[in-house]
N, C-alpha and C positions, 0 to 999 in steps of 0.2 A: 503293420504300418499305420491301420486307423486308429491305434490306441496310442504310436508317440505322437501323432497328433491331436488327437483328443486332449491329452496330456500336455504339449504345449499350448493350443489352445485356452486350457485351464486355468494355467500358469499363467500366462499372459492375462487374461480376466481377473484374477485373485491379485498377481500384484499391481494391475492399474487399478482396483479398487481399493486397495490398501495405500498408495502414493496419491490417490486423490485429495487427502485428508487438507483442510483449506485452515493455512495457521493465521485467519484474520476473523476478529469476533466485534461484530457490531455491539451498539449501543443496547443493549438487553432488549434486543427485537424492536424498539420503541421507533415508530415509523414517523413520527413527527418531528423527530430530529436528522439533522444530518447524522451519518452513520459513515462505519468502514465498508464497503461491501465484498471488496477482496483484495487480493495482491500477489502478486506474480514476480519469479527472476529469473534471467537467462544470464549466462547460462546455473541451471540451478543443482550443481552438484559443487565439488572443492576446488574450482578457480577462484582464485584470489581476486580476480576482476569480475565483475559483474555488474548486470544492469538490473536495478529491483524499482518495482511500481506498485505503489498503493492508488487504490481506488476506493474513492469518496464520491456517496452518493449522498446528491440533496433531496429528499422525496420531495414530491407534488405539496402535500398539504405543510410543510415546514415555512420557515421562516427564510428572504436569503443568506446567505453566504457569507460578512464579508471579508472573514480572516482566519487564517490555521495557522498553527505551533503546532510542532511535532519535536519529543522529546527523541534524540538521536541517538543510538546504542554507541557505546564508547570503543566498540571492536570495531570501528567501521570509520575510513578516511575518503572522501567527496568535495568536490569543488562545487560551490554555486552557481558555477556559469554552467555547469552541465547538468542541472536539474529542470526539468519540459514539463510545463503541465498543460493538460488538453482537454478538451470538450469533444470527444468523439474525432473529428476532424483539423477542429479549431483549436488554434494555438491562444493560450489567455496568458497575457501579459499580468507580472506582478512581479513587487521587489521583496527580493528575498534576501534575509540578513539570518547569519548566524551569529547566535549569541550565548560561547560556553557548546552545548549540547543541545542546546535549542535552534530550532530552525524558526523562522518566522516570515509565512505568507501573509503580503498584505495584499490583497485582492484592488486595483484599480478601480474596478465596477464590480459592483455585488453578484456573487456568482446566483442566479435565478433559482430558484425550486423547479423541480425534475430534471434534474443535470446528475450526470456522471463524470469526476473530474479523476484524471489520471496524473498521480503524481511522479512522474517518472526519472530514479535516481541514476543516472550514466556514470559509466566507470567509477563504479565502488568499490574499494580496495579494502577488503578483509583481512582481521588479524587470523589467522588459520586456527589458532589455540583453542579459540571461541567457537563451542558448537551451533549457539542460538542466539539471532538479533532481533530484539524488539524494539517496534516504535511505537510510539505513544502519540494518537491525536487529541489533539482540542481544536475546538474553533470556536467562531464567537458570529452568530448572527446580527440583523442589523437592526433589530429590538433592545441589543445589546446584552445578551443573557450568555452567559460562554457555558459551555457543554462539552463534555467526554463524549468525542466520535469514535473513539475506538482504538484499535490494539492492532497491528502487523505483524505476525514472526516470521522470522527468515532461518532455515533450520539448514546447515550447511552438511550436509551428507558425505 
């Protein structure tokens, strides 16, 4: 009996460390820029609906914030009135236009350095053919210099 638990036990360890694997790659470690830090979906196996969130982090020593475009995977259908972005608690207002495949956040007020913004996509309707959705960020601080913040994948199991 203590060996098929041992064994499930195992099992259970080996494949949560194997599903850990995190499909969102910042800016080549570079800490002075905004960056992607991670990204999440629920539910995240082969429902055609789902809710997926990227999270963009501004470091401390960066520039602020004041605008994202994100290149949108073409497997994937979304309304802009159910897109929430957050600040831990707080809700941040900003107009959002899509244009083609492109998404485009303009930020009201410049998002501050040392912020975690969560951009979170509500009822996402996938084309089921498509195993793998990448998004593509950019933003543009308020220096005016625009920058690659990073890559999402959403990998439909």
């Amino acid at each position: 009996m203590k060996k098929i638990w041992l064994f499930i036990a195992t099992l259970g360890l080996v494949t949560t460390a194997v599903n850990i694997s995190n499909y969102a790659s910042a800016n080549a470690g570079d800490s002075l820029s905004p960056h992607v830090d991670s990204k999440f979906e629920f539910p995240s196996s082969k429902w055609a609906t789902s809710r997926q969130t990227i999270q963009v982090h501004v470091p401390r020593s960066s520039q602020a914030l004041t605008l994202l475009w994100l290149e949108v995977p073409e497997n994937l259908e979304f309304s802009t009135t159910k897109i929430e972005i957050t600040d831990g608690d707080r809700t941040i207002s900003a107009p959002i236009s899509r244009q083609g495949q492109w998404l485009l956040i303009n930020f009201t007020q410049p998002i501050a350095p040392d912020t975690k913004l969560r951009i979170e996509f509500n009822g996402v309707k996938r084309n089921m053919l498509t195993q793998l959705s990448v998004y593509y960020v950019y933003g543009k601080t308020v220096d005016g210099s625009t920058n690659y913040v990073g890559e999402a994948y959403f990998q439909t199991r």
